[in-house]
N, C-alpha and C positions, 0 to 999 in steps of 0.2 A: 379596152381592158387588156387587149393581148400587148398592148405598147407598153402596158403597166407591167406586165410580167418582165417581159424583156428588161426592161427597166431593170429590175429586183434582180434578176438573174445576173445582169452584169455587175451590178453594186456587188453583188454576192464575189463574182468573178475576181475583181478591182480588190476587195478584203481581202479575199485568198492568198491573191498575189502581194498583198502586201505585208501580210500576216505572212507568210513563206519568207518576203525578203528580212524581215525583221530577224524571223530564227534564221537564217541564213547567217544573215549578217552579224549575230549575237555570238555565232560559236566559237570555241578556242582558238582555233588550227584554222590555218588558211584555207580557205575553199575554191573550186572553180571547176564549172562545167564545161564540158567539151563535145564537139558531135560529131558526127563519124565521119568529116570530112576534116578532124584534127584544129579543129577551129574553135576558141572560146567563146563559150555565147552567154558567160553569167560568171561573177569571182565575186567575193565577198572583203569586205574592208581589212581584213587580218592577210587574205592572199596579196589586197595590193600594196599593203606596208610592207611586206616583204620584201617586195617586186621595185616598191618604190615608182611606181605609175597611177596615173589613175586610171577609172572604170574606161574611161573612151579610149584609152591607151592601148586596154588589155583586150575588150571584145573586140571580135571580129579579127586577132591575128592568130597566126598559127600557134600552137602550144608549144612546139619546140624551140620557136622563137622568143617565146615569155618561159624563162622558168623551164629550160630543160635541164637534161640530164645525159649520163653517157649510153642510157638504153633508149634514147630516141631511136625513129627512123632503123631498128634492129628488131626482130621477131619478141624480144621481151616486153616492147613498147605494152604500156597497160591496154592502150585503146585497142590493140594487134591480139592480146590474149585474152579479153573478156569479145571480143569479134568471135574467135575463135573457139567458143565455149564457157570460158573460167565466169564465175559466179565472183570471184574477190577477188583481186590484187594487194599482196603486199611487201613491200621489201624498203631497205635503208638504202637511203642515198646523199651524196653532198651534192648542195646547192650553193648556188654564191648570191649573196641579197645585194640590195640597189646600192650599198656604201660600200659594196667589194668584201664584206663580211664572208668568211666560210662557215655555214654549217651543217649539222647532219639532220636529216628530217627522217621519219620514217611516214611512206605516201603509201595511201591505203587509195584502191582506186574500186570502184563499183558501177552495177550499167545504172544506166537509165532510158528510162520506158517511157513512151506515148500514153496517149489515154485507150489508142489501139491495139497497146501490148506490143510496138515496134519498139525496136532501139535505136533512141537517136543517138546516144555518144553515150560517155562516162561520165561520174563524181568523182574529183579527186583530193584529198584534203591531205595539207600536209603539216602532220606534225613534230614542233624544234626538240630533238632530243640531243642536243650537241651539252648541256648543262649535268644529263642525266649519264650522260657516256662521260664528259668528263669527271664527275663525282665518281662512277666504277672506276674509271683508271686512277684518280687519286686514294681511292680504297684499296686498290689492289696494289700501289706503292707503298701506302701504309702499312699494310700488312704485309710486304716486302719488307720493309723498312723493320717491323714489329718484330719479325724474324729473326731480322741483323739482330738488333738489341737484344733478343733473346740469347742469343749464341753467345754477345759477348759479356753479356751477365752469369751466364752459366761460367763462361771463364775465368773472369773477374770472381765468381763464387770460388771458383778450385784454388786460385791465387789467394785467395783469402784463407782458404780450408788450410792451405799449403802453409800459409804465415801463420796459422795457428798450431801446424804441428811443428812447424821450425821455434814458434814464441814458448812452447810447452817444451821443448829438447833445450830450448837457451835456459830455462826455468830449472829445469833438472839439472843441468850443470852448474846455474849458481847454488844450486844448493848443495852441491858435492864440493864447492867453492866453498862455501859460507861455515863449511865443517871445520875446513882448515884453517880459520880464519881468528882470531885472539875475541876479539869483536861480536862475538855470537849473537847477545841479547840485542846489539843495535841491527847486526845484518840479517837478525830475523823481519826485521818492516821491510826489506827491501821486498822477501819473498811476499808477503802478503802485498805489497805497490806493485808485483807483475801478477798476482792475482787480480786485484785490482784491475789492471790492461789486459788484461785479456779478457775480464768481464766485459769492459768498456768495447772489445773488438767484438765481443760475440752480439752485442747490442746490433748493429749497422749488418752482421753479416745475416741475422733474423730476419729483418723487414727487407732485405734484398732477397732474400730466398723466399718469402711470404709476396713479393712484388711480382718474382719470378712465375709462381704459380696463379696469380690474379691473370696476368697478361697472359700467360698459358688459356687460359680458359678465354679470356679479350677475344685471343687470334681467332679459336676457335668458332664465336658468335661472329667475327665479319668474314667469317669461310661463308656461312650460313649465308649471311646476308648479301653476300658477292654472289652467293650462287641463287638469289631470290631476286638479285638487279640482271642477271642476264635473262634472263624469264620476262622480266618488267622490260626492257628494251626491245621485247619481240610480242610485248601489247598481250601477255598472258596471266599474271598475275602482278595487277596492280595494287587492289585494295590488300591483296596477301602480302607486300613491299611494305605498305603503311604500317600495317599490323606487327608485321616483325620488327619493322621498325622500332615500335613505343616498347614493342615485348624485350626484344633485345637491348633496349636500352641503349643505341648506339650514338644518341645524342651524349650520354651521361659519358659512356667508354672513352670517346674521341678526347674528352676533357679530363679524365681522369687516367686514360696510360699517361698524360704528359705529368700529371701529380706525382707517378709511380716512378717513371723513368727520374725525375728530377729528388724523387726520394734517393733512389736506388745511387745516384750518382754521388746524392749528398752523404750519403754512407760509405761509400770504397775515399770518399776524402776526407770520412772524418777517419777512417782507418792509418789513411798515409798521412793524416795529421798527428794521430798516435805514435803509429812508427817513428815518425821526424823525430818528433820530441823526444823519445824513448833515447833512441838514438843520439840526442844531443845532450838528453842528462847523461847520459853513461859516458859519452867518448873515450870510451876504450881505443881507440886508437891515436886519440892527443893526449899523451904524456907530459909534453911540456910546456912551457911557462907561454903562455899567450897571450895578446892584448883582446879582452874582450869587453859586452857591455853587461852592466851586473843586471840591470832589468830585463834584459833577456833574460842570463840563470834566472833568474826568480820567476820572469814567465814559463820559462821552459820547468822550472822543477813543479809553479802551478796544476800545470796540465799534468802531470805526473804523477801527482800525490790528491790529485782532486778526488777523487772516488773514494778517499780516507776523510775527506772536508764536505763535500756536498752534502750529507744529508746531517752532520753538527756545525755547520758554523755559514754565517754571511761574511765572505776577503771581500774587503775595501781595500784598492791600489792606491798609490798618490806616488807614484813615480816621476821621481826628477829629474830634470838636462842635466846628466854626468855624463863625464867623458869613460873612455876606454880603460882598464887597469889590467896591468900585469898579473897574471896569477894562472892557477890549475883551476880551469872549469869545472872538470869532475869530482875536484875538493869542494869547491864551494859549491856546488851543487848538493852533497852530501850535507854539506852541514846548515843550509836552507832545509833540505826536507826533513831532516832532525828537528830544526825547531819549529817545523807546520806541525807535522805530526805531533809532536809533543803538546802543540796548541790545543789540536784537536781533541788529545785523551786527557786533557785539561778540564772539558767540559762534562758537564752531566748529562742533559739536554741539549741546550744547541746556544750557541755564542758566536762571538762575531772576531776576525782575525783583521786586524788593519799591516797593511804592507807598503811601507814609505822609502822613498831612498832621497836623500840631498848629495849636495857638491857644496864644500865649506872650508877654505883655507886649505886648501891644496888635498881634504880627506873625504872619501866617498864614503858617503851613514846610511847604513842600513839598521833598518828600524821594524821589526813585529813583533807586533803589540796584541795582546788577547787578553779577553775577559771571563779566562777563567780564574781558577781560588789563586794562582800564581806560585810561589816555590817557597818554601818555608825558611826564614832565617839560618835553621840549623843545618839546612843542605848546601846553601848557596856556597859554601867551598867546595863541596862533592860536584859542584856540577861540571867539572871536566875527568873527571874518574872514570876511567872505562868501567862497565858492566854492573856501573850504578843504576840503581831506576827507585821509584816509588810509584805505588798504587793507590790508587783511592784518594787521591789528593781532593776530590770536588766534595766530597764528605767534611771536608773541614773549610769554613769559612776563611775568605784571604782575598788581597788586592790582585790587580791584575798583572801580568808578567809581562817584562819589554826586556828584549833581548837587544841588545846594542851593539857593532859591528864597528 
């Protein structure tokens, strides 16, 4: 009877121990026991992938030997300061693993006791925060980074401010211009075409300034959360990391400052896309005879006079292989956006503008073409009369108007 207990009692024993090695060996973080003669007497399967050894490898050598560090054999040693009183050990350290890998662990190290309340050596489990340390430094490049960007969007913003009070002073002048000028009723569109651009500039320098103040706030939640991961790499608030995490939303931020910045940038080019152009229909500083391409003028006068066309009319291009021709850019510049505009207040609602150019027997043909009522027999000698016009032509029924060049 008594050999039957015994029995029981080690079966019992033999579970335990096996049941212990199980959770032992289940846990995240490397593990490994030591006893007060510095000696491993137990590691668990994550200690020796580390380690890159196996189990006969690791027990029975000294600890500094497997898997030290620079506080060996020094009064900080874990085994030296829970000897010495300490209830917990913890601190970060780099470790080097079996492939020469560097990384950073933080090792928690605590006693362990007899069944007689002696202490035979330490627990020490070490867990890889080398992925967690580098996601903080690449968060806090970020938001270094996020900074830069800021500064020089605020600059870019003043550069922009600045071009709109220099586009508003050129504005004022043509129109101290446009007084002295024979020409009045036609050089009045020019003023409404730099209202026009400057509507068109104020567009991009909105969502940059509305970009600027999102990312304002961005920075603000990964301060937050930079200062919620130095907490978390000292094993203090973890579950609080997570939390702010989903709360902060810094999955969604990471993905969407790069939406913003990539707005932000596509606005100051659609600006100096403006400018350009502006600049290239006017050439106020090429007076003379030039060889140019006329599908250019006609693209450049496009972009110029579009904010009079986008919301009455669909341009269809069919631009042809012409060669280069001699002439005044800024004349025929003019006298393209004369006949767009003219297209345009041709229409009632909304019409379509076709815009063709060929090369034919030594003469470049420029061709647009609209579907609006088109020009009345009794005018068609008036239409080179300065400070001729009519109104209300879409009130009276008529064919479409092709201007030939």
């Amino acid at each position: 009877m008594n050999w039957s207990k015994e029995k029981k009692i080690e079966e019992r024993l033999q579970s335990s121990h096996a049941e212990l090695d199980l959770i032992f060996n289940a846990a995240s973080v490397g593990m490994r026991v030591i006893d007060d003669n510095f000696t491993v007497i137990r590691a668990n399967s994550n200690f020796l992938q580390m380690v890159g050894l196996s189990l006969e490898e690791v027990v029975g050598q000294k600890c500094f030997d497997i898997f030290g560090g620079v506080k060996c054999h020094t009064p900080a040693c874990p085994l030296v300061l829970i000897k010495n009183g300490m209830k917990r050990v913890e601190y970060e350290v780099d470790k080097i693993l079996a492939d020469h890998e560097r990384i950073t662990c933080v090792l928690t190290a605590a006693p362990y006791y007899g069944p007689d309340g002696r202490l035979i050596g330490i627990v020490e489990d070490f867990k890889d925060v080398t992925i967690l340390k580098r996601s903080m430094k690449e968060l806090k490049d970020a938001f270094a980074e996020a900074r830069h960007l800021s500064v020089e969007l605020q600059e870019k913003n003043r550069e922009l401010e600045e071009g709109q009070r220099k586009l508003a002073q050129a504005h004022t002048e043509l129109k101290a211009a446009q007084s002295q000028m024979l020409q009045r009723e036609k050089m009045a569109s020019v003023g409404q075409l730099a209202a026009g651009v400057a509507h068109e500039i104020n567009n991009p320098v909105g969502f940059v300034t509305s970009n600027l103040a999102t990312l304002a706030k961005y920075i603000d939640r990964l301060t937050r959360y930079i200062d919620l991961q130095d907490k978390a790499v000292a094993g203090e608030a973890e579950e609080e990391l997570r939390a702010a995490r989903k709360e902060l939303k810094i999955d969604y931020i990471a993905e969407d400052a790069k939406d913003l910045i990539s707005e932000s940038l596509e606005g100051t080019a659609r600006v100096s896309t403006i400018v350009r152009e502006l600049k290239s229909f006017s050439r106020v500083d090429e007076v003379k005879l030039q060889a140019i391409d006329i599908n250019e003028c006609l693209e450049s006068t496009l972009h110029i006079v579009w904010n009079e066309l986008k919301y009455k009319a669909t341009v269809t291009k069919e631009y042809g292989d012409i060669p280069l021709t001699l002439c005044n850019p800024q004349q025929m510049n003019q006298v393209f956006l004369n006949f767009l505009v003219n297209a345009a207040q041709a229409f009632d609602k909304q019409g379509e503008i076709r815009v063709r150019t060929s090369h034919e027997n030594g003469w470049i043909l420029v061709s647009i073409a609209d579907t609006g009522c088109g020009i009345a027999a009794e005018n068609l000698h008036r239409i080179f009369e300065p400070l001729f016009t009519t109104q209300g032509c879409w009130q009276r029924n008529g064919a479409r108007a092709e201007h030939l060049l």
